[in-house]
C-alpha positions in Angstrom: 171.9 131.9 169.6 168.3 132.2 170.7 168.2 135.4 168.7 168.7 133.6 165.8 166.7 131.2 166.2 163.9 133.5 167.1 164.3 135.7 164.2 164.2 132.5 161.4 161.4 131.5 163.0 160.0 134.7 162.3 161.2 134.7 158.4 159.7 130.9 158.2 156.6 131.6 159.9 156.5 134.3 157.9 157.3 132.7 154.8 154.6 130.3 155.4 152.0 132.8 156.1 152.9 133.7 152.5 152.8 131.1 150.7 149.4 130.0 152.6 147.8 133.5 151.4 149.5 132.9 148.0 147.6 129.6 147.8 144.4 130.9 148.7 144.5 134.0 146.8 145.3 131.8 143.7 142.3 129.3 144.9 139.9 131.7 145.1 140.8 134.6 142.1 142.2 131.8 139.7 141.1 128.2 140.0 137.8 128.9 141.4 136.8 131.2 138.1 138.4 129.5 135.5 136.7 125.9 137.0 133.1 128.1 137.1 133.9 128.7 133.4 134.7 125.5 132.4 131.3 123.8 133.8 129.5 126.9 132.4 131.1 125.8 128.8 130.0 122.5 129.6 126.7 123.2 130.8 126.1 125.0 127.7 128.0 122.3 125.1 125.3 119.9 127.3 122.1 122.1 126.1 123.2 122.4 122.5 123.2 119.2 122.4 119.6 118.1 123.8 118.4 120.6 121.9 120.2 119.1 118.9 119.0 116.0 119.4 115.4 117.4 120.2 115.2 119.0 116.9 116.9 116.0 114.7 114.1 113.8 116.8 111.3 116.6 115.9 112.1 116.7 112.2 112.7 112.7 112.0 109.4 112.6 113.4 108.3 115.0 111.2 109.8 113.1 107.8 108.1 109.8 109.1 104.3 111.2 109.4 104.8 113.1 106.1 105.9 109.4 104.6 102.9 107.9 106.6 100.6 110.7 105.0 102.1 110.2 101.6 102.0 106.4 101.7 98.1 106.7 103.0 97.6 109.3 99.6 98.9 107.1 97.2 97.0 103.8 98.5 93.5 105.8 99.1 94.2 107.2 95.6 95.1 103.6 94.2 92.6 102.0 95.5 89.7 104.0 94.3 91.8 104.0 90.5 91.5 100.4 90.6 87.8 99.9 92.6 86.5 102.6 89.6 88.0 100.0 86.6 86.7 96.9 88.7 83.6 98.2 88.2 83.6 99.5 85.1 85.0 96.1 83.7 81.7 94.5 85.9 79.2 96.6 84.6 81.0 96.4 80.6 80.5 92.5 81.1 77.1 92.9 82.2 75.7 95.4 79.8 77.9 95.4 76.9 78.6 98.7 75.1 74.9 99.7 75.9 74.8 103.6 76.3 71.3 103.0 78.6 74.2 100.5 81.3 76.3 104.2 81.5 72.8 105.9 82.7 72.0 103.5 85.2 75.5 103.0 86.4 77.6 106.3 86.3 81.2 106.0 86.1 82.8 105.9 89.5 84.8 108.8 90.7 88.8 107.2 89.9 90.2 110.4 91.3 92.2 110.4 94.4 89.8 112.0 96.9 86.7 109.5 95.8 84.2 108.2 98.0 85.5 104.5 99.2 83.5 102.0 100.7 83.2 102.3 104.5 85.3 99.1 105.3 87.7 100.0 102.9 88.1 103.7 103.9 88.0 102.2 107.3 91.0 99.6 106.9 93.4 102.4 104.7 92.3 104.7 107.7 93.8 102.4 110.6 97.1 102.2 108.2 97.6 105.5 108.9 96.8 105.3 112.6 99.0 102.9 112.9 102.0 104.5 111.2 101.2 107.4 112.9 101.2 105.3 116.3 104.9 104.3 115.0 106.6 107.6 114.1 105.8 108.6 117.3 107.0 105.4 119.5 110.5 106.0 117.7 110.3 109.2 118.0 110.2 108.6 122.0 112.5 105.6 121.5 115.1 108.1 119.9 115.1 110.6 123.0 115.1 108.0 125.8 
């Protein structure tokens, strides 16, 4: 009886031996490779999308200053329209239709690159500082 209890020891510990090595062996040339891949997709799917939101963050920051740029156009533009007819009107009031009151006041430049006064240019100027200042605190807002 003790030989055959020595020799299914033997197939058991044998057995066992094999199954351990199976294990392993699938550990280390299955799980461990396909797991490696899996956080390598990851990693990746992970960059893609910082980048993603990196460049949406860029161009919204982008689409802002060009607003801020247009907005500061359109006002600097306005502003001397409207400053050029101001004075216009003034000096028409003053003179009358005289053609000597156009010599000694030349019609102001009511284009949209003029020559504003220095407070005024200076005030339109901190506008656009300002929404400058803002497109980029929400564009740093937006990655956070």
């Amino acid at each position: 009886m003790a030989g055959r209890a020595d020799g299914f020891l033997k197939i058991s510990l044998g057995l066992a031996f094999l199954v351990a090595a199976g294990s392993a062996g699938y550990h280390y040339a299955v799980y461990i490779p396909t797991r490696d891949a899996q956080l390598d997709s990851e990693r990746r799917l992970e960059k893609a999308h910082a980048e993603f939101a990196r460049k949406s963050s860029q161009a919204a920051y982008e689409t802002c200053v060009a607003q801020v740029d247009e907005n500061y156009n359109a006002t600097w533009a306005s502003t001397c329209k409207s400053l050029a007819e101001r004075t216009r009107s003034l000096f028409r009031a003053a003179c009358g239709a005289a053609e000597s009151c156009e010599k000694i006041f030349p019609a102001l430049d009511t284009g949209p690159n003029c020559s504003l006064p220095t407070a005024v240019a200076s005030s339109i100027n901190s506008e656009l500082n300002r929404g400058k200042d803002r497109c980029l605190q929400e564009s740093e807002a937006g990655l956070q």
